[in-house]
C-alpha positions as CSV (number, residue, x, y, z in Angstrom):
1,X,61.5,-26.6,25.6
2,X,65.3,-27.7,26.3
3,X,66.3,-30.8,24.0
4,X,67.9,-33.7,25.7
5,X,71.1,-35.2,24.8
6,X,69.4,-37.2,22.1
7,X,68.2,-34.5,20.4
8,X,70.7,-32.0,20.2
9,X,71.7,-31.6,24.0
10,X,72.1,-27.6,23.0
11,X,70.9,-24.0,23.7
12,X,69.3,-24.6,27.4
13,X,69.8,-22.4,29.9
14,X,69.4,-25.8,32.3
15,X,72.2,-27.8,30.7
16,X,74.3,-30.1,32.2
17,X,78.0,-30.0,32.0
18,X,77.8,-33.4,30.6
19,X,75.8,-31.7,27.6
20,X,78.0,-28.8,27.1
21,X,81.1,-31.3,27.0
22,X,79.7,-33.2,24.4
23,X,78.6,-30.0,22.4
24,X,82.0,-28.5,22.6
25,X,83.5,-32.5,21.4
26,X,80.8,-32.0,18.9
27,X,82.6,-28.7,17.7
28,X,85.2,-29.7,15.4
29,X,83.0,-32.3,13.3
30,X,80.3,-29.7,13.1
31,X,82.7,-27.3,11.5
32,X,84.1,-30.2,8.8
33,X,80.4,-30.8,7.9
34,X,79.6,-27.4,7.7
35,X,82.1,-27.5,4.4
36,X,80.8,-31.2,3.3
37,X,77.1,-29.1,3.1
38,X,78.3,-25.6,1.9
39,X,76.5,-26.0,-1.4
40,X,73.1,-26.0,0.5
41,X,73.9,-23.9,3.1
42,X,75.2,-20.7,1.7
43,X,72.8,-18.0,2.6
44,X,73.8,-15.8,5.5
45,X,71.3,-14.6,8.0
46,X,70.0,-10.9,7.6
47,X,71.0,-8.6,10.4
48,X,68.0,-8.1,12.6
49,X,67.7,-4.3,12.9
50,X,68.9,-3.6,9.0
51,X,65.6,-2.4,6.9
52,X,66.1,-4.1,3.5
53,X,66.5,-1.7,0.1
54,X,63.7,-2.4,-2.3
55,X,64.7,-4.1,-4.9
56,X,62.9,-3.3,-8.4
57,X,64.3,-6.9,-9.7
58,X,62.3,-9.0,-7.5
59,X,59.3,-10.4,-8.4
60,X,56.8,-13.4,-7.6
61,X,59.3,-15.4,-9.2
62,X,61.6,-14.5,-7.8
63,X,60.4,-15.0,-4.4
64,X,58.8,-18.4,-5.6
65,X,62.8,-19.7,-6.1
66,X,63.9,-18.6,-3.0
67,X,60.6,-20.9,-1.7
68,X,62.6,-24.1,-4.1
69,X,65.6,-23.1,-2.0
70,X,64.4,-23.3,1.1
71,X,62.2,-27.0,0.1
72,X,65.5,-28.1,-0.5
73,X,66.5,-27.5,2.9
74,X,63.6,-28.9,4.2
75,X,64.2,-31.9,2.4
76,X,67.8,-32.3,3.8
77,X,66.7,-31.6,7.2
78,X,64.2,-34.7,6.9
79,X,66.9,-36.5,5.2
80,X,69.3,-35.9,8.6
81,X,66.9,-38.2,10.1
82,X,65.6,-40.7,7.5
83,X,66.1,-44.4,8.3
84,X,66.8,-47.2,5.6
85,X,64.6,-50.6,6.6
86,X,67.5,-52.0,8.7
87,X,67.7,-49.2,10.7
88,X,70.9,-47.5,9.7
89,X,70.7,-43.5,8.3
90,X,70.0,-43.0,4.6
91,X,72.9,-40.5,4.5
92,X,76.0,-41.5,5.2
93,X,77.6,-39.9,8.8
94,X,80.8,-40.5,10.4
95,X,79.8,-40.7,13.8
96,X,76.4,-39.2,15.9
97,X,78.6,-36.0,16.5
98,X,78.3,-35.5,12.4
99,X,74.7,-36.1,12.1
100,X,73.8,-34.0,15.4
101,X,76.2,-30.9,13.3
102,X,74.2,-31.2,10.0
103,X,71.2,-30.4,11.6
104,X,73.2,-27.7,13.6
105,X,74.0,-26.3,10.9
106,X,71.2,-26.6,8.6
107,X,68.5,-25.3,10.9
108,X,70.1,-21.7,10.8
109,X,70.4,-22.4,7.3
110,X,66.3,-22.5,6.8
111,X,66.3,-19.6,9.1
112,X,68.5,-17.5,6.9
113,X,66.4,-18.6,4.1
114,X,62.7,-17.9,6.0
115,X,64.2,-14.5,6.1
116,X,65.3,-13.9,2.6
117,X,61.9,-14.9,1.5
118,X,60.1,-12.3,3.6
119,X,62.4,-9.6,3.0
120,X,62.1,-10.2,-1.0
121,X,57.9,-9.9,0.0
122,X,58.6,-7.2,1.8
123,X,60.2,-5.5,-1.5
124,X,57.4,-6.2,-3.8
125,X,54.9,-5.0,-1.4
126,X,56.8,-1.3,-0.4
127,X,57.7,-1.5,-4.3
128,X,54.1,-1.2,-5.0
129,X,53.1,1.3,-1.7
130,X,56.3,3.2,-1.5
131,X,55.2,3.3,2.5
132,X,59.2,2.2,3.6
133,X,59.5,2.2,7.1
134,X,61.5,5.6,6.6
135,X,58.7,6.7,5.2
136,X,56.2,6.5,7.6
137,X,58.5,7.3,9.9
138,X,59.4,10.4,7.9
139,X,55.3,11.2,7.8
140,X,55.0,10.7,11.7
141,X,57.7,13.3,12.5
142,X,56.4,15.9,10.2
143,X,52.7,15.4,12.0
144,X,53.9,15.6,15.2
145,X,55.9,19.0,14.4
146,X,53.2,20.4,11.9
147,X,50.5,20.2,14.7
148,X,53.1,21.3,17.5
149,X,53.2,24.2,15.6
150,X,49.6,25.1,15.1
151,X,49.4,23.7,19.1
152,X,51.8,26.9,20.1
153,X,50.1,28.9,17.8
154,X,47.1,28.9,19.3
155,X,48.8,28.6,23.0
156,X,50.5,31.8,22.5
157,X,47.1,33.8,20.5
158,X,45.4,32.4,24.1
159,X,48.3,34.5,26.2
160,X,48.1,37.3,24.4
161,X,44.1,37.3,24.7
162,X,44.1,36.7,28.2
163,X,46.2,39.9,28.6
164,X,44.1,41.3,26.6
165,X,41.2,40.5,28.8
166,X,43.2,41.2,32.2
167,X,43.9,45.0,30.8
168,X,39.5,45.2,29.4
169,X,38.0,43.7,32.2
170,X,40.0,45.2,35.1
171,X,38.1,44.9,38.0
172,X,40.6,47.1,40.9
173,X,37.3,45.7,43.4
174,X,38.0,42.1,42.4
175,X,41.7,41.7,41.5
176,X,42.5,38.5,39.5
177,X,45.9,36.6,37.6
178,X,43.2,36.0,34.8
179,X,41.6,37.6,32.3
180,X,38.8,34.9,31.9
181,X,38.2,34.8,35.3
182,X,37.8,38.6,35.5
183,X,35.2,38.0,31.9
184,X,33.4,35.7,33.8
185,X,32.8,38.1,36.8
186,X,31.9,40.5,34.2
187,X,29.4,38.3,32.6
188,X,27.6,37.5,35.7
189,X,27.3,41.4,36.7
190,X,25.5,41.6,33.7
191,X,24.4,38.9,31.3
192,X,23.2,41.5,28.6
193,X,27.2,42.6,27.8
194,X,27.1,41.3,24.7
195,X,31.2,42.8,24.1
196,X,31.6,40.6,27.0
197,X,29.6,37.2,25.3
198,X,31.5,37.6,22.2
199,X,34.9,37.7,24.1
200,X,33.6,34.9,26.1
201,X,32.8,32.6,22.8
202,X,36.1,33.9,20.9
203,X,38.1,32.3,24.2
204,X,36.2,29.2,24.1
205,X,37.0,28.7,20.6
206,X,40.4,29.0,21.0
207,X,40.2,26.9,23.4
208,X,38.6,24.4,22.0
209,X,40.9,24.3,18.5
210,X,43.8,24.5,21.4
211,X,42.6,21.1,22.5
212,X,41.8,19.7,19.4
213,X,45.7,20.1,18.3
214,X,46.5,18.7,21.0
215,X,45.2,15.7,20.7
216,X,46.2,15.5,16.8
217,X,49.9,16.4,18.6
218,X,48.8,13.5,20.5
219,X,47.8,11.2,18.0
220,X,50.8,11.6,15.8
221,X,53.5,10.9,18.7
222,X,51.6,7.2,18.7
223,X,51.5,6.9,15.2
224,X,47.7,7.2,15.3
225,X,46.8,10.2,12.9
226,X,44.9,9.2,10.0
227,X,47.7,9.2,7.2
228,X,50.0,6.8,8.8
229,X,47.4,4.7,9.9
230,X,46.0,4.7,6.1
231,X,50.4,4.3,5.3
232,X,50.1,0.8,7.4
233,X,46.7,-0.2,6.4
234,X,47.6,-0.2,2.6
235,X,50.9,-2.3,3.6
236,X,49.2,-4.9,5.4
237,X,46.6,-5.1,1.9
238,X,49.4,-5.3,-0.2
239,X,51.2,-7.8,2.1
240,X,48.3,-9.7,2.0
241,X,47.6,-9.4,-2.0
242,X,51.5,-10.6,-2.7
243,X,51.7,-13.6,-0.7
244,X,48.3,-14.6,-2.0
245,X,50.4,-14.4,-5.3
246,X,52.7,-16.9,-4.1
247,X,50.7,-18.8,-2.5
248,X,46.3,-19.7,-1.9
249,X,44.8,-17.8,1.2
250,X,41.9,-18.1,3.1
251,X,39.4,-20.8,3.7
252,X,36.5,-21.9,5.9
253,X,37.7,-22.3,9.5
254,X,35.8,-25.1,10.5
255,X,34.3,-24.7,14.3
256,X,32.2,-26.5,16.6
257,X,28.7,-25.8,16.4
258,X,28.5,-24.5,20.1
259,X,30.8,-21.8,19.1
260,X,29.5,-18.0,19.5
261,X,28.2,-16.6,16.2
262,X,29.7,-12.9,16.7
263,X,33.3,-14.7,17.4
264,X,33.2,-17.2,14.0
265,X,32.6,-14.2,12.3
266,X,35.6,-12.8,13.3
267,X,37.4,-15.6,12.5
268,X,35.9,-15.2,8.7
269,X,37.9,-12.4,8.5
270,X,41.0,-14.0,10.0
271,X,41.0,-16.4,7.7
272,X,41.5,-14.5,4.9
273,X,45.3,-13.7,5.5
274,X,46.5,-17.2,6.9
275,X,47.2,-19.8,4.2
276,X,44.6,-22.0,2.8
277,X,47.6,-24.8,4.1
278,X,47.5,-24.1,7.6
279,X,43.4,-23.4,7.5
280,X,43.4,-27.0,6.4
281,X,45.6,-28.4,9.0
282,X,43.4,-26.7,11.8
283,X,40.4,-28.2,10.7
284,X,42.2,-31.9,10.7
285,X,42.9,-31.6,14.1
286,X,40.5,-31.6,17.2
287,X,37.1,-29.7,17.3
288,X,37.5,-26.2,17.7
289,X,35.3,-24.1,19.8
290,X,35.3,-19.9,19.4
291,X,34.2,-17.9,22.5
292,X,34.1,-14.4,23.7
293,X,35.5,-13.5,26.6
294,X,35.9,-10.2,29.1
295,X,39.1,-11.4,30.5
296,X,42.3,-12.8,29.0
297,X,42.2,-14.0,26.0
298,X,43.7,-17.5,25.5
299,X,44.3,-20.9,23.5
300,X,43.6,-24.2,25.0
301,X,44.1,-27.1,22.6
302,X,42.6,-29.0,24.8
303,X,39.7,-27.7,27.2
304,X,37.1,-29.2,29.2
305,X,33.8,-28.2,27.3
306,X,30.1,-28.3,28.8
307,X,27.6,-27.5,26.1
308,X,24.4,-26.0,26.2
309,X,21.2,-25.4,23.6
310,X,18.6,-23.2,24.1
311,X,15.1,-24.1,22.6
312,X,11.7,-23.9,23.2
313,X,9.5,-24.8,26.1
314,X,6.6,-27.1,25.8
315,X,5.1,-29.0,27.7
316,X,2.9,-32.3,27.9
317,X,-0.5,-33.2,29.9
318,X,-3.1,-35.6,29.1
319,X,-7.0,-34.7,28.6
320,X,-10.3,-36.5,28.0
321,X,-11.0,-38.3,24.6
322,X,-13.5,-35.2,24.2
323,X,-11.8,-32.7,25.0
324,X,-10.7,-30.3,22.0
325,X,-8.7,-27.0,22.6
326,X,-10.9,-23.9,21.5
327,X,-7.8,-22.1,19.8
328,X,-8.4,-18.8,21.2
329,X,-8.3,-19.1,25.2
330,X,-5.2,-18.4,26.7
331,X,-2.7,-21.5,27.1
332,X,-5.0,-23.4,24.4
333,X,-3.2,-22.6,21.0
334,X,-0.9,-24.7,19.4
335,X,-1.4,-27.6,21.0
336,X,-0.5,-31.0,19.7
337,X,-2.4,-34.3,19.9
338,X,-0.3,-36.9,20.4
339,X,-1.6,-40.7,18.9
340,X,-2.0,-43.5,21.8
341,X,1.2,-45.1,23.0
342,X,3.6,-43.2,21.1
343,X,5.6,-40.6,22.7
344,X,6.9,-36.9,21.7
345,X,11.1,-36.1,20.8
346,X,11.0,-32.9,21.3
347,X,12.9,-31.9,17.8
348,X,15.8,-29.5,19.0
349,X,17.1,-30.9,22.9
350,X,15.6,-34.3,21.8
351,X,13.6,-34.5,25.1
352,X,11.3,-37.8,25.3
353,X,7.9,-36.3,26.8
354,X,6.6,-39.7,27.6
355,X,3.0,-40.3,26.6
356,X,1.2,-40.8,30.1
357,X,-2.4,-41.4,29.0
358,X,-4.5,-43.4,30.1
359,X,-7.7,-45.7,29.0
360,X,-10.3,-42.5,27.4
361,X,-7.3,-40.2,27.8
362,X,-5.6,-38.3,25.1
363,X,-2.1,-37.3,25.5
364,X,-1.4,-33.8,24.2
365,X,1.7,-31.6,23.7
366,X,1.2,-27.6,23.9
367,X,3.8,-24.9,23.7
368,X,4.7,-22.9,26.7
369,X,3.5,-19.2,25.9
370,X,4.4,-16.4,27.7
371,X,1.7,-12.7,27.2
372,X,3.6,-9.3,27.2
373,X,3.2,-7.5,30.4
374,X,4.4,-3.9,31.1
375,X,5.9,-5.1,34.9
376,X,8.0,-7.7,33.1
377,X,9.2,-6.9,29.6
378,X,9.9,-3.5,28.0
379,X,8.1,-2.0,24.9
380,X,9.2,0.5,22.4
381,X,6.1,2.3,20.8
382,X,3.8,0.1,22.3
383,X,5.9,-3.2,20.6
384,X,7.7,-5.5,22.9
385,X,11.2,-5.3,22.5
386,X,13.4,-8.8,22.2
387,X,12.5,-11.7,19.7
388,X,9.9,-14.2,19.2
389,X,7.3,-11.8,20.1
390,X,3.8,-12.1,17.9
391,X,0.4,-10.5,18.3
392,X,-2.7,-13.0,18.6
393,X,-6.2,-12.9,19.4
394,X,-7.4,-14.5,22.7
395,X,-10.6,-14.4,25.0
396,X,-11.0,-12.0,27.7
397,X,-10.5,-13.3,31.4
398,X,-13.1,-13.9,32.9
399,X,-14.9,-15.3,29.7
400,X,-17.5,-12.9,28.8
401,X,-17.5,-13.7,25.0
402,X,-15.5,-10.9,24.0
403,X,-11.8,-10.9,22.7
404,X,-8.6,-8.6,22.4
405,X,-5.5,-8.9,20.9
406,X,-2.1,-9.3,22.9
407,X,1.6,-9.8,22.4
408,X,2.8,-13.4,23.0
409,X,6.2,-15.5,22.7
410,X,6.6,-19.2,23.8
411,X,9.5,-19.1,26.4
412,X,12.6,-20.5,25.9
413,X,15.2,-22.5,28.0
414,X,18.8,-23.2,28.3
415,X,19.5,-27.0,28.7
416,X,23.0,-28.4,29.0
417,X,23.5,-31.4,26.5
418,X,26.8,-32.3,27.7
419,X,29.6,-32.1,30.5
420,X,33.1,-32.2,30.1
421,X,33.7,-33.2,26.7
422,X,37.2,-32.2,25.5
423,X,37.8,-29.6,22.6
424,X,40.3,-26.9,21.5
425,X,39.2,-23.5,22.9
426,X,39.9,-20.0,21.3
427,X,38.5,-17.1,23.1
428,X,38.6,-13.3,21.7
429,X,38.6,-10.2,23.3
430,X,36.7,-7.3,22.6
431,X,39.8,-5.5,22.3
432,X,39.1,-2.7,18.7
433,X,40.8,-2.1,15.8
434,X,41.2,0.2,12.9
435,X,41.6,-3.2,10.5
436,X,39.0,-5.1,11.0
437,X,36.2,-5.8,13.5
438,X,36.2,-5.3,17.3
439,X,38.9,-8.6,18.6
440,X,40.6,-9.1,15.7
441,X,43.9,-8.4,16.5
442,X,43.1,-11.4,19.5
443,X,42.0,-13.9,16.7
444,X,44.7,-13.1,14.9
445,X,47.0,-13.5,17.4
446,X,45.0,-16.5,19.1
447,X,44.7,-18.6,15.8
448,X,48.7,-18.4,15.6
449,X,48.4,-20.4,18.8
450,X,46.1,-23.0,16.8
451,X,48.4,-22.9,13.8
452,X,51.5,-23.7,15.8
453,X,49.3,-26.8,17.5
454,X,48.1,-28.2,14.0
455,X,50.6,-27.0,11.4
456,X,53.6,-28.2,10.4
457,X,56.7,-28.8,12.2
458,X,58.6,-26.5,10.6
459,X,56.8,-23.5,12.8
460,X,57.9,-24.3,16.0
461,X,61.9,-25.3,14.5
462,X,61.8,-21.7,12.5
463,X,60.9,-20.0,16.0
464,X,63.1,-21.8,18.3
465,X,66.1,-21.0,16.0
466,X,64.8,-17.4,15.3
467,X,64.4,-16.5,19.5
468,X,67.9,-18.5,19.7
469,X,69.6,-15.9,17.3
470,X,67.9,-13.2,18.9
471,X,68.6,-13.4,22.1
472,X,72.0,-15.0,21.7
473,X,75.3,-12.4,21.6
474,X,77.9,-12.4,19.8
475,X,80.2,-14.1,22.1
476,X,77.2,-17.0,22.8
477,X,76.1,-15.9,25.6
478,X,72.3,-16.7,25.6
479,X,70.3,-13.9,27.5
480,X,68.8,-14.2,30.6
481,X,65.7,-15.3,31.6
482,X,63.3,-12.9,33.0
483,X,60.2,-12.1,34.5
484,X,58.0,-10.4,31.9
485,X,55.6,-8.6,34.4
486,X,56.1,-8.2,38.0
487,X,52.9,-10.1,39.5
488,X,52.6,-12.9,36.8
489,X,54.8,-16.1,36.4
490,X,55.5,-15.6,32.7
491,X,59.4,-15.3,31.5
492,X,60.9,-14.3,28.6
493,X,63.9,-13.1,27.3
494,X,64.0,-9.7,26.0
495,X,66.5,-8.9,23.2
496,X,65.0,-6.0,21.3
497,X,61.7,-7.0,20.5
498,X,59.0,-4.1,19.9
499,X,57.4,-5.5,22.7
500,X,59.4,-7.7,25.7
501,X,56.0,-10.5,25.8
502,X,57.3,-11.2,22.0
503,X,60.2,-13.0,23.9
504,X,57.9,-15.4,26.3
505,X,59.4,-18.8,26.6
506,X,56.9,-21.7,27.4
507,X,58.0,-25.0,28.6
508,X,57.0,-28.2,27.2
509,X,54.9,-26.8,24.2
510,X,55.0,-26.2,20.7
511,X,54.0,-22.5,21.4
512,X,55.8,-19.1,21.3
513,X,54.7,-15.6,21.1
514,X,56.7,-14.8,17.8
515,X,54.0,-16.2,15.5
516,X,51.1,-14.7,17.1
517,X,52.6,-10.9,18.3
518,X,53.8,-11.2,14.3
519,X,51.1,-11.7,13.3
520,X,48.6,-9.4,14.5
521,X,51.4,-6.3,14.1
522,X,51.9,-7.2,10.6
523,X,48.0,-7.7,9.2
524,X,46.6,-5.9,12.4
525,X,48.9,-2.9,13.4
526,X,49.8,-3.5,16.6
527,X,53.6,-2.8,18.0
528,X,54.1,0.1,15.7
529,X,53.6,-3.0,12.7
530,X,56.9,-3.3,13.6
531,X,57.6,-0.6,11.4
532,X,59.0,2.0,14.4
533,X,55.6,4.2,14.7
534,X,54.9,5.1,18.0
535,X,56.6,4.0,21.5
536,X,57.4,1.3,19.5
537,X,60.9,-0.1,18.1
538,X,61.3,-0.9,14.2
539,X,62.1,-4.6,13.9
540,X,62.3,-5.3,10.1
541,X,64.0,-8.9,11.0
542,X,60.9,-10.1,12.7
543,X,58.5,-8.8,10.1
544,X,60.5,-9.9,7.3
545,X,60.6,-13.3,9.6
546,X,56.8,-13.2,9.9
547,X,56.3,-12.7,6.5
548,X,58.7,-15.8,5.2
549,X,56.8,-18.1,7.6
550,X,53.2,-17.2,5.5
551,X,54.4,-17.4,2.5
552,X,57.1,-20.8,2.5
553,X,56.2,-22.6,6.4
C-alpha cells in the first residue's frame, strides 16, 4: 500500500509531485540524522545475490546478539513515534522532516539486521550439513552429466544393434530403414524363432534402461534426483532444528470446529516450523476455519461461513398407552419412550421433536434405520462397505415366525446450523510433496497469509522495505509494475526473484508473497529452495531474509 504524506509520503509509484518535493526537502535533514543515529544504524545491507561463507565462529550466541541488536532497533523505531502525555515526541526532533528521516533511515537499518541474523542461521545450519548451495549445485551437475553419459551409452549400443538387426534380418521381399521393424516381421513369420525372441527381448531391454536414464537425465536437470532432494531435505531439518535453538517452535493451531479433519492435520505439521510466537498470535485473532479445496488455494481473513453437521436421523410418532415395540421387527428397535409432556433435544443438531401425544397416547422416539440392499449399497465379501453398518436379527416379511440376520445402519443427514457467520478461511490444495503430506507446501504458504494478518507489525514493515530494496536500482528508479500472468489482474514487480509471483504487490493489505513463497521454498522445497536447483534462480538474500524473520520477527 502507498503511504500518505503523513506517513512517510515515499516509495509509491502513484505519488504526487507535492510528495516527491517534500521528500527531496526532506533530503538534507535525513542525511544530518542519519550521523545523529550512526551508533544504531551501522550494519550495511547484504548484497542480494552474494551466498554467505560459513563461518565456523558463529554460534547460537552468536545469532542470539545479533537478535539484542536488532530489539534495539525495534525499540527506537517505536521510540520515533512515542508520545509524552501532552502530546509532544519523547525524543527530541528538530522539525517533522527529522522525525520522518529517522524512521527512513532506521527501517533499512532492521532490514540489514533481519538479514544478518538469517545469514549467521544459515552458517550454523550448512556448518552442520555441509549442503552449500555450491554444493548441491556441484551434485546436480555431476547427475545430469553422469546419467547423460550412461543415456548415450545405451543410445549408441541401440544404433549399433539396430544395424545389427537390419544386416540379420534382411528381408530383400520387405525392405525396411529398421532393423526392429524387419525383427518384428520376422517374428510374426514365425513365432517359434526363438534367435529371433531373444533379439526381440535384448532390444526391449535396451530400450527400456534407455528410458529409464532418461528420465534420471530428467530428474537431475530439475533438481529432482534422490541425492539433492535428500541435500535439501536435511537443510530444511537442520534449519528448522537451529532456530528452534534460538527460539520455541511449534504449538497447537487452534481451528474452528467445522474445519476438515484431513486439512488440520496438515496444519499439525505446519506448525512445527513457525514460532510458538506467531502460533499464539493466530489463535488470538478471529476463528479460523481449514478447508480443502480443488481450485486455488487462498486466505480470507474474513469469509462468509455457512456451517453444517451431520448426525443421525430419527424420528418421532406417537402410539397407544399399550403398545410395546417387539425389538426384532423391522423399524421396531431402538426405539425410545418419551415421558408425557416433555419433549426430545435431539443430542447432536439439538432438534426439538415436540412431544405430540395425546390423552392414552405415548410419544415415542425411534431411530431411522436403513437394511443393506445389493441395488443400493456395495459389499466387499459379502460385508457392506462404508461405516455405521451392523448385523442384527429381524423377523421375516411377511411374519411367518421365522427370522434372519441382515446388515443395518441408521441413516444420517447433513443439516446447516448456521448462515453467514464471519470467520478467517484457509483452504489447501492437494498439491504433493516430498516433505511432508499431500498440500503442505499450500499450508505453508497459506498460514504466512494468516501470520502476516495476526503477527506483529514488524512482518509487513520488514517486507515492504525488503521488496523496496529489491526492486529499487541503483540510481532509485523503482521498477515497474507489471502484469504477472497474461489473463489475471495480479501485478508485481519482478526483480530477480526465483519465481516473478514472489514480487506480487497487493493494495490496501498487510499481505505480500515474500513471507509465504519463503516460506514453503525454504521448509518445503519449492523454487529450487532458493538454492539454484532446477529452472530455478539461487536467491540466498531472500532465504537468508526468510530465515531472520523466524528466528527475530
Amino acid at each position: 500500500m502507498c503511504r500518505d504524506n503523513d506517513h512517510g509520503g515515499r516509495r509509491c509509484p502513484a505519488d504526487t509531485s507535492e510528495a516527491r518535493r517534500l521528500r527531496r526537502a526532506n533530503a538534507g535533514a535525513r542525511n544530518d540524522f542519519k550521523q545523529l543515529a550512526a551508533p544504531l544504524l551501522e550494519t550495511e545491507l547484504t548484497g542480494h545475490n552474494e551466498q554467505p561463507e560459513a563461518v565456523p565462529s558463529i554460534t547460537i550466541d552468536t545469532i542470539k546478539e545479533t537478535i539484542a541488536e536488532l530489539d534495539e532497533l525495534k525499540k527506537y523505531d517505536t521510540q520515533i513515534f512515542m508520545r509524552t502525555p501532552s502530546g509532544e515526541y519523547s525524543m527530541p526532533f528538530e522539525s517533522l522532516s527529522h522525525r520522518y528521516a529517522a524512521q527512513e533511515a532506521n527501517i533499512p537499518a532492521m532490514e540489514s539486521k533481519v538479514i544478518e541474523i538469517g545469514a549467521q542461521v544459515t552458517s550454523v545450519a550448512l556448518g552442520r550439513t555441509g549442503f552449500t548451495d555450491e554444493k548441491i549445485q556441484e551434485v546436480m551437475v555431476e547427475e545430469q552429466r553422469h546419467f547423460l553419459k550412461l543415456h548415450d551409452e545405451v543410445e549408441a549400443e541401440l544404433i549399433a544393434y539396430q544395424a545389427e538387426l537390419l544386416t540379420k534380418y534382411a528381408d530383400p521381399e520387405n525392405p525396411s530403414s529398421s532393423g526392429w521393424v524387419l525383427l518384428r516381421r520376422a517374428i510374426i513369420k514365425d513365432e517359434t524363432n526363438l534367435e529371433a525372441r531373444a533379439d526381440e527381448a535384448k532390444y526391449e531391454a535396451l530400450q527400456k534402461q534407455k528410458q529409464e536414464y532418461n528420465m534420471e537425465v530428467q530428474k537431475a536437470l530439475q533438481g529432482r534426483s534422490e541425492q539433492v532432494l535428500q541435500m535439501l531435505k536435511t537443510n530444511a531439518t537442520t534449519f528448522t532444528e537451529v532456530l528452534g535453538e534460538i527460539r520455541p517452535l511449534g504449538g497447537d493451531i487452534v481451528v474452528a470446529e467445522n474445519s476438515a479433519k484431513r486439512e488440520v492435520k496438515i496444519m499439525a505439521e505446519v506448525a512445527k516450523v513457525y514460532p510458538t510466537a506467531w502460533i499464539e498470535d493466530s489463535n488470538n485473532g478471529n476463528s479460523l476455519r481449514i478447508k480443502y479445496t480443488k481450485s486455488r488455494a487462498h486466505y480470507n481473513d474474513s469469509a462468509s461461513q455457512n456451517t453444517f453437521t451431520v448426525s443421525e436421523m430419527h424420528r418421532g410418532t406417537t402410539k397407544p398407552k399399550d403398545w410395546k415395540p417387539d425389538g426384532i421387527s423391522y423399524h421396531e428397535q431402538g426405539w425410545i419412550a418419551i415421558p408425557d409432556g416433555e419433549d426430545w433435544v435431539h443430542p447432536t443438531t439439538g432438534v426439538i421433536h415436540t412431544n405430540s401425544a395425546r390423552e392414552g397416547e405415548t410419544f415415542w422416539i425411534y431411530p431411522h434405520y436403513e437394511y443393506f440392499n445389493r441395488w443400493d449399497h456395495r459389499s466387499r465379501d459379502g460385508v457392506p462397505v462404508g461405516h455405521g453398518w451392523e448385523k442384527t436379527l429381524v423377523r421375516n416379511y411377511p411374519d411367518d415366525g421365522t427370522t434372519r440376520e441382515e446388515w443395518r445402519r441408521i441413516k444420517r443427514e447433513r443439516r446447516q446450523t448456521s448462515w453467514g457467520v464471519r470467520q478467517a478461511e484457509l483452504t489447501i490444495d492437494s498439491e504433493p510433496s516430498a516433505y511432508g503430506p499431500t498440500g503442505y507446501p499450500t499450508a505453508l504458504h497459506e498460514f504466512a497469509h494468516r501470520i502476516e494478518a495476526k503477527g506483529p507489525k514488524f512482518l509487513d514493515t520488514m517486507q515492504e522495505e525488503f521488496l523496496r530494496r529489491r526492486t529499487t536500482s541503483v540510481d532509485g528508479e523503482h521498477e515497474t509494475l507489471r502484469r504477472i500472468y497474461p489473463k489475471k489482474k495480479e501485478y508485481g514487480r519482478f526483480d530477480n526473484f526465483a519465481d516473478k509471483y514472489m514480487g506480487k504487490e497487493y493494495s490496501g493489505t498487510r499481505h505480500h508473497e515474500i513471507l509465504s513463497t519463503g516460506a514453503e521454498a525454504v521448509f518445503a522445497g519449492k523454487f529450487g529452495s532458493l538454492s539454484g536447483v532446477g529452472n530455478y534462480k539461487a536467491d540466498p538474500d531472500m532465504k537468508n531474509f526468510i530465515l531472520g524473520l523466524f528466528a527475530a520477527a
